[in-house]
GUTI-82023 format. One line per 4 residues: for each residue x, y, z of N, C-alpha, C, O, CB. Coordinates in steps of 0.05 Angstrom, whole numbers, padded with zeros to 5 digits. Glycine has a CB too. Example, Ala and Ser with C-alpha at 12.3 -4.5 7.8 and 13.67 -1.06 7.14 Angstrom:
GUTI-82023
00264 -00114 00156 00246 -00090 00156 00264 -00066 00156 00285 -00066 00169 00226 -00089 00181 ~ 00257 -00045 00142 00273 -00021 00143 00258 00001 00157 00268 00023 00161 00282 -00012 00114
//
This chain:
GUTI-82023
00017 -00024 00000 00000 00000 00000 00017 00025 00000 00013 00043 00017 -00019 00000 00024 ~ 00037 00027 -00018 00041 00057 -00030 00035 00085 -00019 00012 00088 -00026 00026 00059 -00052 ~ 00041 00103 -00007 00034 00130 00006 00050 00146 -00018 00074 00148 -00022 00047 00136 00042 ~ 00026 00156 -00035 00039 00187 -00045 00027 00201 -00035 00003 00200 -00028 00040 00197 -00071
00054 00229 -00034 00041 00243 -00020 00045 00284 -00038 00066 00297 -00036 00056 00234 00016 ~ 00025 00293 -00050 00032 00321 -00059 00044 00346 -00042 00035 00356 -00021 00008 00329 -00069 ~ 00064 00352 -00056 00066 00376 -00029 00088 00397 -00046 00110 00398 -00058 00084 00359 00009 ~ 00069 00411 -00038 00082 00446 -00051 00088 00467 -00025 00071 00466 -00008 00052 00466 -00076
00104 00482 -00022 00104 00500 -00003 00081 00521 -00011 00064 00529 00005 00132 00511 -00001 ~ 00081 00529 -00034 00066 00551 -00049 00035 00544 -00049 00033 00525 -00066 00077 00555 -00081 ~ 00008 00550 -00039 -00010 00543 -00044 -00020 00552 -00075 -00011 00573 -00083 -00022 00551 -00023 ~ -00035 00539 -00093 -00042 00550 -00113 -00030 00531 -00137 -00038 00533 -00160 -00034 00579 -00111
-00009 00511 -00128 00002 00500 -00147 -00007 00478 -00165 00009 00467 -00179 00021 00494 -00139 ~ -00046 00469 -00166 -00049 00452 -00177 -00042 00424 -00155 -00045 00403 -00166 -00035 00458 -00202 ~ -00036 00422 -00130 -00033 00409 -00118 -00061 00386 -00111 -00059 00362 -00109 -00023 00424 -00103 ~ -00080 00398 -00110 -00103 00384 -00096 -00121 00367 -00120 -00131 00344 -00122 -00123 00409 -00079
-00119 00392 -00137 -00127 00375 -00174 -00110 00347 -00183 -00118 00324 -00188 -00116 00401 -00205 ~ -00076 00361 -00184 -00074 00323 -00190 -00075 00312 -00170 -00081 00289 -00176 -00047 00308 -00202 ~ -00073 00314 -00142 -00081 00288 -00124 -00105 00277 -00128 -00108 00253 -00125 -00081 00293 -00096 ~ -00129 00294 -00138 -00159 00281 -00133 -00157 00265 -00171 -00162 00241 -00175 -00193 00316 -00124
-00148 00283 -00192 -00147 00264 -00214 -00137 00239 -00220 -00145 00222 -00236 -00139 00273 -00227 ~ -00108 00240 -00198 -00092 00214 -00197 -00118 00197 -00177 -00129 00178 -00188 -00055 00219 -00180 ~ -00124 00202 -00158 -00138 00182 -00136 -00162 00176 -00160 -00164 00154 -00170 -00150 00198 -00100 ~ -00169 00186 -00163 -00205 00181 -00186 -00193 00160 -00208 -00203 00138 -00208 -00222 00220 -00211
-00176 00163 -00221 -00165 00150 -00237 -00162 00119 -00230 -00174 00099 -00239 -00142 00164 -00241 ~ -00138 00122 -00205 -00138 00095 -00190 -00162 00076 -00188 -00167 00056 -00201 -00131 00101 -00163 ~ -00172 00086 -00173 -00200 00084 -00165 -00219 00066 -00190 -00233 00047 -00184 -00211 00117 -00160 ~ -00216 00078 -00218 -00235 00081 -00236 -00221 00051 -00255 -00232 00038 -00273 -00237 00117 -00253
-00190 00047 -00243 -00174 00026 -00248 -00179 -00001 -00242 -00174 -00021 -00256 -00154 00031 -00238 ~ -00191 00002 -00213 -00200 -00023 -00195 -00186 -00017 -00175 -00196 -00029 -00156 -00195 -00053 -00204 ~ -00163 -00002 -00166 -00147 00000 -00145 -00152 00016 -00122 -00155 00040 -00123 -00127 00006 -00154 ~ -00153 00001 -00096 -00168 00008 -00075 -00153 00035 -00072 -00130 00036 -00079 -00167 -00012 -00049
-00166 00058 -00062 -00151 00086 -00054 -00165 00101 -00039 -00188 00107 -00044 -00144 00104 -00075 ~ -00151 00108 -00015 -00148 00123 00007 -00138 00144 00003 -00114 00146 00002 -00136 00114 00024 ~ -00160 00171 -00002 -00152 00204 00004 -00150 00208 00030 -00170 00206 00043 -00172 00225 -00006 ~ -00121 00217 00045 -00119 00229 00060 -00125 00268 00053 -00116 00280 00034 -00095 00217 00068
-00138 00276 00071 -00150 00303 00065 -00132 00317 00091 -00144 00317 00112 -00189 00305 00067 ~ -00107 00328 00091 -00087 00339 00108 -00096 00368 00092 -00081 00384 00101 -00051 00325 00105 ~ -00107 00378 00079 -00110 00402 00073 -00129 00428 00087 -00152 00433 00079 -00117 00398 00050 ~ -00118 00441 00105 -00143 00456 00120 -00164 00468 00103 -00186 00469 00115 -00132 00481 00136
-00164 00476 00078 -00176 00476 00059 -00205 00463 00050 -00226 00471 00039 -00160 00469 00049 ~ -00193 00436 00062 -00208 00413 00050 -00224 00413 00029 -00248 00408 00033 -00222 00402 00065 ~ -00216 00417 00007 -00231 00416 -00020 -00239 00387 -00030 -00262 00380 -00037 -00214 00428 -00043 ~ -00211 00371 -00029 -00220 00335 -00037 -00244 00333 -00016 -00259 00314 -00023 -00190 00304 -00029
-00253 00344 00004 -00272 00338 00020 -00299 00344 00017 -00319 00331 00023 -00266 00345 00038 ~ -00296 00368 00007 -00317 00381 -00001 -00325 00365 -00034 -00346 00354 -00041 -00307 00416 -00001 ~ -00305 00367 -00048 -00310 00342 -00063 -00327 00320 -00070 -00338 00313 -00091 -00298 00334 -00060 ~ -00324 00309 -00042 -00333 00281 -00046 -00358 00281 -00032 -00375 00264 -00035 -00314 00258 -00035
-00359 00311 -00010 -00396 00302 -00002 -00410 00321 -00021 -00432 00330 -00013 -00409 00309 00038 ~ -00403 00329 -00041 -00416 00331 -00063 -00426 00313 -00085 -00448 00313 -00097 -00404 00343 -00071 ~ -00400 00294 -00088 -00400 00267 -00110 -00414 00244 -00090 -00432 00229 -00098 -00361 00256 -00121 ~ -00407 00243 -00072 -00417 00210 -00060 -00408 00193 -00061 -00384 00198 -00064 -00434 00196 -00066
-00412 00168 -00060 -00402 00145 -00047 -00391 00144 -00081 -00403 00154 -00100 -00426 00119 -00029 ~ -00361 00129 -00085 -00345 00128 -00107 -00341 00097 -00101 -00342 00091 -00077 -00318 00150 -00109 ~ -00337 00077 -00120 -00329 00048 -00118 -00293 00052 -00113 -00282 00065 -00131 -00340 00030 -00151 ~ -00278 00044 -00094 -00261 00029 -00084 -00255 00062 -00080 -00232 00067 -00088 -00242 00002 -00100
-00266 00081 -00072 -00254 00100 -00063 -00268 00112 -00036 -00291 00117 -00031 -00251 00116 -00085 ~ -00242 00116 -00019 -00255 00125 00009 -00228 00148 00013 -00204 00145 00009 -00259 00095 00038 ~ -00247 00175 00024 -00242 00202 00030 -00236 00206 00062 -00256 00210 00076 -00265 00219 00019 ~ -00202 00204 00076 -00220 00219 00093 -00213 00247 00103 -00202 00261 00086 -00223 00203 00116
-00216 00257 00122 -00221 00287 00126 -00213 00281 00158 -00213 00260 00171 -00257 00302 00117 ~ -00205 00316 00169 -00190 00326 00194 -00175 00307 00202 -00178 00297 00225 -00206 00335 00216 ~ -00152 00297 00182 -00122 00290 00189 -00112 00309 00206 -00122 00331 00209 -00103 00289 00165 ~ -00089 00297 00221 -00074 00314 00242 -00050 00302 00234 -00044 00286 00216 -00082 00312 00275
-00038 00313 00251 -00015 00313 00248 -00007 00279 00265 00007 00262 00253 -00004 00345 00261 ~ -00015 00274 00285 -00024 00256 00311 -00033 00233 00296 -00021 00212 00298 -00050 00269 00332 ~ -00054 00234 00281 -00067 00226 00268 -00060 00208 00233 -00068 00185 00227 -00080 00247 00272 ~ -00053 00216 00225 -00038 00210 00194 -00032 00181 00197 -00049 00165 00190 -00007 00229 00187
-00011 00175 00205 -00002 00146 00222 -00024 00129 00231 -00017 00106 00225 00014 00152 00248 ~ -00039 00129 00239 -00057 00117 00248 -00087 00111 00223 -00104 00093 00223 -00060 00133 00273 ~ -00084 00125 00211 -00098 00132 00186 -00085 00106 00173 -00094 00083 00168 -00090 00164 00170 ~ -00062 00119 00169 -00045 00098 00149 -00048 00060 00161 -00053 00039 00149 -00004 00110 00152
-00044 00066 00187 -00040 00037 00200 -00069 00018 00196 -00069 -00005 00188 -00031 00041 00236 ~ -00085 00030 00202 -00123 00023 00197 -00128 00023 00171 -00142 00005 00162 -00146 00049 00209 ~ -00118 00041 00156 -00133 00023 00138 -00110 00004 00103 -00113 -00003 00079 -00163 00050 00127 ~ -00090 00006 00125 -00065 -00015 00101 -00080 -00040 00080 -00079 -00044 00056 -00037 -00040 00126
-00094 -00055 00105 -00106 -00077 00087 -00132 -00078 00065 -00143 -00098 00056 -00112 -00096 00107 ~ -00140 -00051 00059 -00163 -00053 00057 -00155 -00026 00036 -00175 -00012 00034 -00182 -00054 00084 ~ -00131 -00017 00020 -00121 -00001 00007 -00100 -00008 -00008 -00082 -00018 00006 -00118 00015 00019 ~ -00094 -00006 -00039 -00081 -00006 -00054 -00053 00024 -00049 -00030 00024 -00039 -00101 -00008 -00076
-00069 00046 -00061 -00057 00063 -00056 -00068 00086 -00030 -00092 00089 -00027 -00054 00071 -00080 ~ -00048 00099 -00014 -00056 00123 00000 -00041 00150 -00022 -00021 00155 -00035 -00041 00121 00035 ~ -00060 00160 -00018 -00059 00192 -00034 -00064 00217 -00010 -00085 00220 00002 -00091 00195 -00060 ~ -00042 00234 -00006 -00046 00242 00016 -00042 00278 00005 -00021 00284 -00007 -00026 00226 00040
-00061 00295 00011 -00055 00324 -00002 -00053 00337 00028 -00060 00331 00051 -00082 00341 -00027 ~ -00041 00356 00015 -00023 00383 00035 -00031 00398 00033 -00042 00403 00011 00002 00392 00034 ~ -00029 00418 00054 -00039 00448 00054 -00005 00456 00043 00016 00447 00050 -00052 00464 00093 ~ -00010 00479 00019 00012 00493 00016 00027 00505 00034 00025 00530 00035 00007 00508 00003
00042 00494 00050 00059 00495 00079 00080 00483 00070 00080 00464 00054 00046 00480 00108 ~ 00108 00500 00086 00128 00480 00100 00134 00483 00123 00150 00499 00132 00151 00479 00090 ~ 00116 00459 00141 00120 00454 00165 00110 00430 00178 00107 00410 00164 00112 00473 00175 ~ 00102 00428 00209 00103 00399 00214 00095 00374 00203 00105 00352 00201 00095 00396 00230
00069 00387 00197 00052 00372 00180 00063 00361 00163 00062 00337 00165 00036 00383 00170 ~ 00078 00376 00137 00081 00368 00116 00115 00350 00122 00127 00335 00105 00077 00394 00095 ~ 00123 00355 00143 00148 00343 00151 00131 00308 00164 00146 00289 00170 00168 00368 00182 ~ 00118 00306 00164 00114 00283 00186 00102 00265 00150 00107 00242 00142 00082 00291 00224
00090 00279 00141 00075 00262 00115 00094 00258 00087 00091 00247 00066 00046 00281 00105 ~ 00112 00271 00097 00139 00266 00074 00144 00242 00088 00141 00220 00078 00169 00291 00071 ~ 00153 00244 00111 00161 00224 00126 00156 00193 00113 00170 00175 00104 00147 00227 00152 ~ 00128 00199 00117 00118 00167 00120 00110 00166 00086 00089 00155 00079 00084 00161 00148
00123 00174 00072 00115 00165 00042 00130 00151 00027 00154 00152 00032 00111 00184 00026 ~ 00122 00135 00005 00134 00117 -00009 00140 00145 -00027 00164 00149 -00025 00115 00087 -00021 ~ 00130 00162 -00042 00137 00180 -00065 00123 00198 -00059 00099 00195 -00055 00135 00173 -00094 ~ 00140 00228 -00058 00126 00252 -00055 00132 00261 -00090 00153 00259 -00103 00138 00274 -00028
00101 00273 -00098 00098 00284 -00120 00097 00317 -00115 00079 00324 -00100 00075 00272 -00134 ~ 00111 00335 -00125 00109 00356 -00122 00104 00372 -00157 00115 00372 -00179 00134 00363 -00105 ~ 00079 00382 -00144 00065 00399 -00172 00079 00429 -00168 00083 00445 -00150 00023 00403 -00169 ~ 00084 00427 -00192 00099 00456 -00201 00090 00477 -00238 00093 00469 -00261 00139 00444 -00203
00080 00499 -00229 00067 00505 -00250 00096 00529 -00260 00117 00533 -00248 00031 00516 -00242 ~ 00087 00537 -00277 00122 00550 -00295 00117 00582 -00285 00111 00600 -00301 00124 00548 -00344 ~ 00120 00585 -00257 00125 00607 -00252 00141 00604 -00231 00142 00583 -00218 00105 00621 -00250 ~ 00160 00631 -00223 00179 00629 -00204 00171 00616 -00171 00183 00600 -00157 00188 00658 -00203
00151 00629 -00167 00137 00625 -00146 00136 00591 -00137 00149 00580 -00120 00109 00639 -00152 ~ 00115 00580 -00155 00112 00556 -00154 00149 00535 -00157 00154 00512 -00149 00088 00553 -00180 ~ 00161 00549 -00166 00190 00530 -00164 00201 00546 -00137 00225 00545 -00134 00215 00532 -00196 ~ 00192 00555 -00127 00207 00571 -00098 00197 00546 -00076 00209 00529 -00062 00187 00611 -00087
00167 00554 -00082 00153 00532 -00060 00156 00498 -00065 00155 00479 -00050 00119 00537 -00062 ~ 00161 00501 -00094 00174 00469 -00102 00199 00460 -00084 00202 00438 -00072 00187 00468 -00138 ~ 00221 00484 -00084 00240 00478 -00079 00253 00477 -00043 00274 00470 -00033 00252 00493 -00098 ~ 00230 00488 -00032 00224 00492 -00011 00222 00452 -00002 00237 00441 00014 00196 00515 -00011
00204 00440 -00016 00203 00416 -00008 00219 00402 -00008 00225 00388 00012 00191 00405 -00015 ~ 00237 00400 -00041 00266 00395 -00045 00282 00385 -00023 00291 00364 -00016 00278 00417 -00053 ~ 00282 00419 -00012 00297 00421 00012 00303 00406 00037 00324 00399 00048 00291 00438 00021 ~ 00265 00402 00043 00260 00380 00058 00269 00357 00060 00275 00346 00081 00244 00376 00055
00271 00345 00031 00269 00315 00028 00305 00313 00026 00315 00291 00026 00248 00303 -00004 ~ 00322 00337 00025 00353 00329 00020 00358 00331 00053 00375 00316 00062 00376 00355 -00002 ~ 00344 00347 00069 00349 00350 00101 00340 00311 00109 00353 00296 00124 00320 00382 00120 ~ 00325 00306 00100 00313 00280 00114 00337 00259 00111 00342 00241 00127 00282 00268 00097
00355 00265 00082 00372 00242 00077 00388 00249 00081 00406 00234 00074 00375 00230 00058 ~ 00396 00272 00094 00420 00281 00096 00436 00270 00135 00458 00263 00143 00413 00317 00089 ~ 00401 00278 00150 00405 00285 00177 00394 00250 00187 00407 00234 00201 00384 00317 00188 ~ 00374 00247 00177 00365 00216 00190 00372 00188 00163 00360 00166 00162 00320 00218 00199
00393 00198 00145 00395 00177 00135 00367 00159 00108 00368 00138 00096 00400 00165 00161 ~ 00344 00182 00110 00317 00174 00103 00314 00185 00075 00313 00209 00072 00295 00185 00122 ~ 00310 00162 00047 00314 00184 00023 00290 00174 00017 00285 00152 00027 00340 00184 -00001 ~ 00273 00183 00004 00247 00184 -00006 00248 00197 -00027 00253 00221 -00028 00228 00193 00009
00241 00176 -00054 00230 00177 -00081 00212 00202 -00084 00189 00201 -00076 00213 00151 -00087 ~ 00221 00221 -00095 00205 00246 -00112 00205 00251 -00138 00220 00238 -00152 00212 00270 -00107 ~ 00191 00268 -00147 00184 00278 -00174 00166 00297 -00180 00143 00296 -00171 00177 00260 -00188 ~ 00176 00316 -00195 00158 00339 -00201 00146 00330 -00223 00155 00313 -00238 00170 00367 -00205
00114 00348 -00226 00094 00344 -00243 00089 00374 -00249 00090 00393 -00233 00070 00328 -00230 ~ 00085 00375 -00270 00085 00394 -00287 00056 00408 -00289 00046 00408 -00312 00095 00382 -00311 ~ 00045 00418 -00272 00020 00417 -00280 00001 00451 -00289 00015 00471 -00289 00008 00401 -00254 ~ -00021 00454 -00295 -00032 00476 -00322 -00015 00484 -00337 -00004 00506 -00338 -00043 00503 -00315
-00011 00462 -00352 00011 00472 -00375 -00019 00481 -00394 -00040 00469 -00399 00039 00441 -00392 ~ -00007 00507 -00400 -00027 00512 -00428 -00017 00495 -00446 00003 00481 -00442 -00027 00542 -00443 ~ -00032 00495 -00472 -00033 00481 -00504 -00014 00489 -00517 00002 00474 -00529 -00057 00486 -00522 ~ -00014 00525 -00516 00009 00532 -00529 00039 00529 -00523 00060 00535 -00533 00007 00552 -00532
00029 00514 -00501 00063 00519 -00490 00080 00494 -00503 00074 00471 -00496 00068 00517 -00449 ~ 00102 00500 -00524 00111 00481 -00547 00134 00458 -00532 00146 00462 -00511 00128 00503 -00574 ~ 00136 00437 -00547 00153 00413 -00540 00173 00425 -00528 00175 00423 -00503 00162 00396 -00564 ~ 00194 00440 -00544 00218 00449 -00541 00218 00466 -00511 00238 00463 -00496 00224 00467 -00566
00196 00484 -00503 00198 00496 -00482 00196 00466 -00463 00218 00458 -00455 00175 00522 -00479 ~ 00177 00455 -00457 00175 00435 -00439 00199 00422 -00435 00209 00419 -00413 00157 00419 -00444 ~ 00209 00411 -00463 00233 00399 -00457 00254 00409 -00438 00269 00395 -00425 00243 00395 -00477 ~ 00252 00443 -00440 00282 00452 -00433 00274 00462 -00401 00289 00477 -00389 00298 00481 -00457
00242 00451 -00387 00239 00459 -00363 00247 00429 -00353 00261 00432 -00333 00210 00472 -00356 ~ 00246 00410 -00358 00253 00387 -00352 00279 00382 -00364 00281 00357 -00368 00234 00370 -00358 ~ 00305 00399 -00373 00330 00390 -00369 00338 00411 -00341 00353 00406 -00322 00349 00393 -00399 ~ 00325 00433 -00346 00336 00457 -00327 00324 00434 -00297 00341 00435 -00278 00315 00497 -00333
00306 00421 -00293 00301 00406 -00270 00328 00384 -00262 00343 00378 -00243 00272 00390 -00277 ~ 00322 00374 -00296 00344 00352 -00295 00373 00350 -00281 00386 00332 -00269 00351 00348 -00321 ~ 00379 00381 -00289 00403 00379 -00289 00416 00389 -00264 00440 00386 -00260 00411 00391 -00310 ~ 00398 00400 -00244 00397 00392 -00213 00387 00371 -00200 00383 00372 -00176 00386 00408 -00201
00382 00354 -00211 00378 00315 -00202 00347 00311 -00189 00340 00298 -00170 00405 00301 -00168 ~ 00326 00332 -00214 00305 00326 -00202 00291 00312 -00229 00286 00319 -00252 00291 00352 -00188 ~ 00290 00294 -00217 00263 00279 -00240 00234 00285 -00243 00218 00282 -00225 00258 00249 -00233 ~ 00228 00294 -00267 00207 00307 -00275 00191 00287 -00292 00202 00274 -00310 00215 00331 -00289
00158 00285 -00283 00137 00262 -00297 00138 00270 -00330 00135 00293 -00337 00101 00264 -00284 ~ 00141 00250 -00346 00135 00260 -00375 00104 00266 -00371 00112 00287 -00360 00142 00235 -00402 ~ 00091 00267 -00370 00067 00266 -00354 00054 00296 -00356 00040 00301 -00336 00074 00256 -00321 ~ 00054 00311 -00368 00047 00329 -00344 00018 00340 -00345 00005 00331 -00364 00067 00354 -00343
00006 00357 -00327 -00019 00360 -00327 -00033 00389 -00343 -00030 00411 -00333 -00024 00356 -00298 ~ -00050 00385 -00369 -00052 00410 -00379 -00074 00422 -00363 -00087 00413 -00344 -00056 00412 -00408 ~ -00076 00444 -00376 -00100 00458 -00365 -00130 00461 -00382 -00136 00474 -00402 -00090 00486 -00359 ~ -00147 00443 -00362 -00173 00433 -00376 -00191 00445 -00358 -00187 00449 -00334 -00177 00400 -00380
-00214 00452 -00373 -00237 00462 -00362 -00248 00433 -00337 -00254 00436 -00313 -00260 00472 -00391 ~ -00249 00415 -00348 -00254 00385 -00336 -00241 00387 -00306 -00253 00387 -00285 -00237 00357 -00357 ~ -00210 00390 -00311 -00205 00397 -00283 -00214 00414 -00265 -00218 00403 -00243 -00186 00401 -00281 ~ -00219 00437 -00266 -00237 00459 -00259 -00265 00444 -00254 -00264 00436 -00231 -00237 00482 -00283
-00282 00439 -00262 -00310 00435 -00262 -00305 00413 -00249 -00329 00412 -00241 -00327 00434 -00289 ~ -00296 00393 -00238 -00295 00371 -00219 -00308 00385 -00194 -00331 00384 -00184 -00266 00359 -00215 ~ -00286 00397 -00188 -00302 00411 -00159 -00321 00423 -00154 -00331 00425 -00132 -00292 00426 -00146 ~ -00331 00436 -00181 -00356 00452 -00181 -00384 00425 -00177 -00399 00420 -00159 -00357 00473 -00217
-00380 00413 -00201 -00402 00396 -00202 -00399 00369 -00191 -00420 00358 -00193 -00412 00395 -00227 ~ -00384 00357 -00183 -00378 00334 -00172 -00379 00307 -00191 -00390 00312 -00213 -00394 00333 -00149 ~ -00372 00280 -00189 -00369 00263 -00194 -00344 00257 -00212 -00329 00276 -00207 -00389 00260 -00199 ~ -00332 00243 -00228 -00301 00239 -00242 -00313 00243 -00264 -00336 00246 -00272 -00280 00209 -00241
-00282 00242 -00279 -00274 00253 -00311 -00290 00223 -00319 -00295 00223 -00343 -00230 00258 -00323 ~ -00295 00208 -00312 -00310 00181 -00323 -00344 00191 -00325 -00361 00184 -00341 -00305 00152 -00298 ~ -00343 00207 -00304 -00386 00210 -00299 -00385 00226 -00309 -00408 00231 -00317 -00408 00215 -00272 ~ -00364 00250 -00316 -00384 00277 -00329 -00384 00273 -00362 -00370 00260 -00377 -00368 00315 -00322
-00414 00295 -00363 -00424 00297 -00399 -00405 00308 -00420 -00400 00332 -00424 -00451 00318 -00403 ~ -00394 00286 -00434 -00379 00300 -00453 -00388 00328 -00462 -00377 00350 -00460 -00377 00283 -00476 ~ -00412 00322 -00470 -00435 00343 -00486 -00442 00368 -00471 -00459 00385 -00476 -00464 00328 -00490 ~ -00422 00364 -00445 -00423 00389 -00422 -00398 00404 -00424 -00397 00428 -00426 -00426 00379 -00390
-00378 00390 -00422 -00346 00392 -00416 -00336 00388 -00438 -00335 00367 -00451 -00333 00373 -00396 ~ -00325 00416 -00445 -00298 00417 -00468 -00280 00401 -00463 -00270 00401 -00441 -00282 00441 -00470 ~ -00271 00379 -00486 -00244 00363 -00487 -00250 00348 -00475 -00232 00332 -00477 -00221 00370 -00479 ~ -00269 00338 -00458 -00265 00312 -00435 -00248 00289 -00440 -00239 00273 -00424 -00292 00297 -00428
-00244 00290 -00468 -00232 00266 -00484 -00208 00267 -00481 -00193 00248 -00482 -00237 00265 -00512 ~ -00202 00293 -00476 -00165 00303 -00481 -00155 00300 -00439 -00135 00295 -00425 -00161 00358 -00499 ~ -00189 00306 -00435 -00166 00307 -00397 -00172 00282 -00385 -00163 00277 -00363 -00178 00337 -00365 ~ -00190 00262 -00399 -00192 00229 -00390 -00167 00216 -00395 -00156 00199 -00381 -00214 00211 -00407
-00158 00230 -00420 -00125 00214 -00426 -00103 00219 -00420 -00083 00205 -00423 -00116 00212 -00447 ~ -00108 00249 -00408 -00081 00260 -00397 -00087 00247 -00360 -00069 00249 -00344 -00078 00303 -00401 ~ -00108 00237 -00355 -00110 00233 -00325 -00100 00207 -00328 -00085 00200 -00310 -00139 00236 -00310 ~ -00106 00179 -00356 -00098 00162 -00352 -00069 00160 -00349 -00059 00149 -00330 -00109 00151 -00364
-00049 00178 -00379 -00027 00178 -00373 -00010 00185 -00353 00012 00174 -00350 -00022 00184 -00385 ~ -00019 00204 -00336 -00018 00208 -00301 -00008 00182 -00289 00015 00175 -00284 -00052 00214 -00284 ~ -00036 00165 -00287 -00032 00140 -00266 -00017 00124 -00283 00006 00119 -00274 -00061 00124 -00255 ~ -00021 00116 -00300 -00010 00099 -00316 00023 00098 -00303 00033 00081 -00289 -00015 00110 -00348
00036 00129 -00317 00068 00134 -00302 00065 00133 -00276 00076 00112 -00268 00084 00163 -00307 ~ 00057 00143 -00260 00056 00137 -00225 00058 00109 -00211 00073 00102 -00193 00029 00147 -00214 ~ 00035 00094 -00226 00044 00062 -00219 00070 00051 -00233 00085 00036 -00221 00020 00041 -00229 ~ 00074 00058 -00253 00102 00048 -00264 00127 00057 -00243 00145 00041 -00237 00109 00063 -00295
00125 00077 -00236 00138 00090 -00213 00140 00080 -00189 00160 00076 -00177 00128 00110 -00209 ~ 00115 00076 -00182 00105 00060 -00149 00085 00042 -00156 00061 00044 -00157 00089 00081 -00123 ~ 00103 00022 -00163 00073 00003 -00167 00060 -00018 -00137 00072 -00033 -00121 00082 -00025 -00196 ~ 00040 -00014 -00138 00026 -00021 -00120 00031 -00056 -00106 00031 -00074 -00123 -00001 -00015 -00135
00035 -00066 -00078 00048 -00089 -00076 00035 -00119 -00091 00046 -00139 -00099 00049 -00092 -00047 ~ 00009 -00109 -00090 -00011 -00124 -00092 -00031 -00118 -00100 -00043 -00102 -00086 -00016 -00132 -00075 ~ -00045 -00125 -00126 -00070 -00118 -00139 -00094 -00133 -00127 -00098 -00157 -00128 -00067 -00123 -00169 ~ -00111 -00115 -00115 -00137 -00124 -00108 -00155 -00141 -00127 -00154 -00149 -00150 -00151 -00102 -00102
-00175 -00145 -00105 -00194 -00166 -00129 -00201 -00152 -00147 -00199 -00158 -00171 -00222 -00180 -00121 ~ -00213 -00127 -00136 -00228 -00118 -00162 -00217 -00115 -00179 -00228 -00125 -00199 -00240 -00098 -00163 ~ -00189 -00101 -00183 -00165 -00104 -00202 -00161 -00130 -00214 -00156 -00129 -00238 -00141 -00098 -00187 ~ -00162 -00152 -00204 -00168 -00174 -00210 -00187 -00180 -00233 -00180 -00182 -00256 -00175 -00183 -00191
-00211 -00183 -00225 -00229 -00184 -00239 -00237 -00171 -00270 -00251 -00179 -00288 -00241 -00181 -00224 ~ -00221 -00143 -00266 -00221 -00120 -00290 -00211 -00135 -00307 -00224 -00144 -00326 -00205 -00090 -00288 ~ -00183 -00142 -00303 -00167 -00155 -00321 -00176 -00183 -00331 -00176 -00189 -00355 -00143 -00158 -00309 ~ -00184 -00199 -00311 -00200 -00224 -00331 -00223 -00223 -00343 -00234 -00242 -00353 -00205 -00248 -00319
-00234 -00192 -00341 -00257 -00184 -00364 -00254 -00179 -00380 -00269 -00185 -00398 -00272 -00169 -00363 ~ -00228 -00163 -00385 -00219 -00156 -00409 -00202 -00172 -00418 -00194 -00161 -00439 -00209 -00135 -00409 ~ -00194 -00187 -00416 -00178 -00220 -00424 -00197 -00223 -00441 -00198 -00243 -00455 -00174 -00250 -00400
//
């Protein structure tokens, strides 16, 4: 059972969008998933008692700090992945949930700001291996990339990453009305009306290629039944 966990210092970074697109995705996969809701915010929360009961997906809400761990420990057997979002903070919180993660994903959108607060986490995760010996798997995600923004630029934000030893998702997340309107109207990029939502077609495939790389990344120990079963349907 896998703990990713998003975390930006900068609030605003697209942080809470790919955690809830990656978890829905999972979810929509067969793979059991656990939203941890660490965000004072709580939007994935607000979220979901809007949407309702989701198949193999369970939300929960007023994480602590105290608390997280115990989250994690309750419900291991009964979860594929934990997906855990952050309040745009660097502090205890986000120190204790780096902690306990298999891969922190850090969303970074192409402004200074957002690579300040990116690098803010960075920071974190070189103090952890530096001081307790503790290195934990990261990667930045690229996320509201507009349309126009061309191959060549992307490429050269992901060598400029590269070439300070940060691994960046080919992956990255554009900017779709779909993402936006999740929270407004509730339910996944699977339940809403094409015939409502511009592109749905373009942000169902950019959400699959999301999970798709993330499990390649962290793949999960053990595939559930339901995961199970998907696959010998489609056999």
């Amino acid at each position: 059972m896998p703990v990713i966990t998003f975390a930006n210092a900068k609030g605003g970074a697209g942080k809470t969008t790919a955690a809830l697109i990656l978890a829905t995705e999972l979810a929509a996969q067969g793979y059991r998933v656990t939203i941890l809701d660490a965000d004072p915010q709580r939007w994935i929360t607000r979220w979901h008692d809007l949407t309702g009961t989701r198949p193999n997906l369970t939300v929960i809400s007023e994480v602590s700090m105290g608390s997280l761990q115990s989250h994690i420990r309750e419900n291991r057997d009964t979860t594929d992945y934990f997906v855990v979002d952050l309040a745009g903070a660097r502090d205890a919180m986000v120190a204790t949930a780096i902690g306990l993660s298999d891969h922190v994903l850090i969303p970074i959108q192409g402004c200074a700001m957002d690579a300040h607060g990116g690098a803010q986490i960075l920071e974190l995760l070189h103090q952890l291996d530096k001081r307790a010996g503790v290195r934990i798997e990261h990667s930045v995600v690229l996320t509201r990339m507009s349309a126009v923004v061309t191959t060549r630029a992307m490429a050269a934000i992901k060598q400029l990453l590269a070439e300070r030893g940060v691994a960046v998702l080919d992956t990255a997340i554009a900017e779709r009305a779909a993402f936006r309107d999740i929270f407004d109207c509730g339910g996944t990029l699977r339940t809403m009306d094409p015939a409502r939502v511009s592109n749905l077609d373009k942000a169902r495939e950019n959400a699959r290629l999301l999970a798709e790389e993330v499990m390649r990344r962290v793949p999960a120990p053990r595939a559930s039944a339901t995961v199970l079963r998907g696959r010998l349907r489609a056999a």
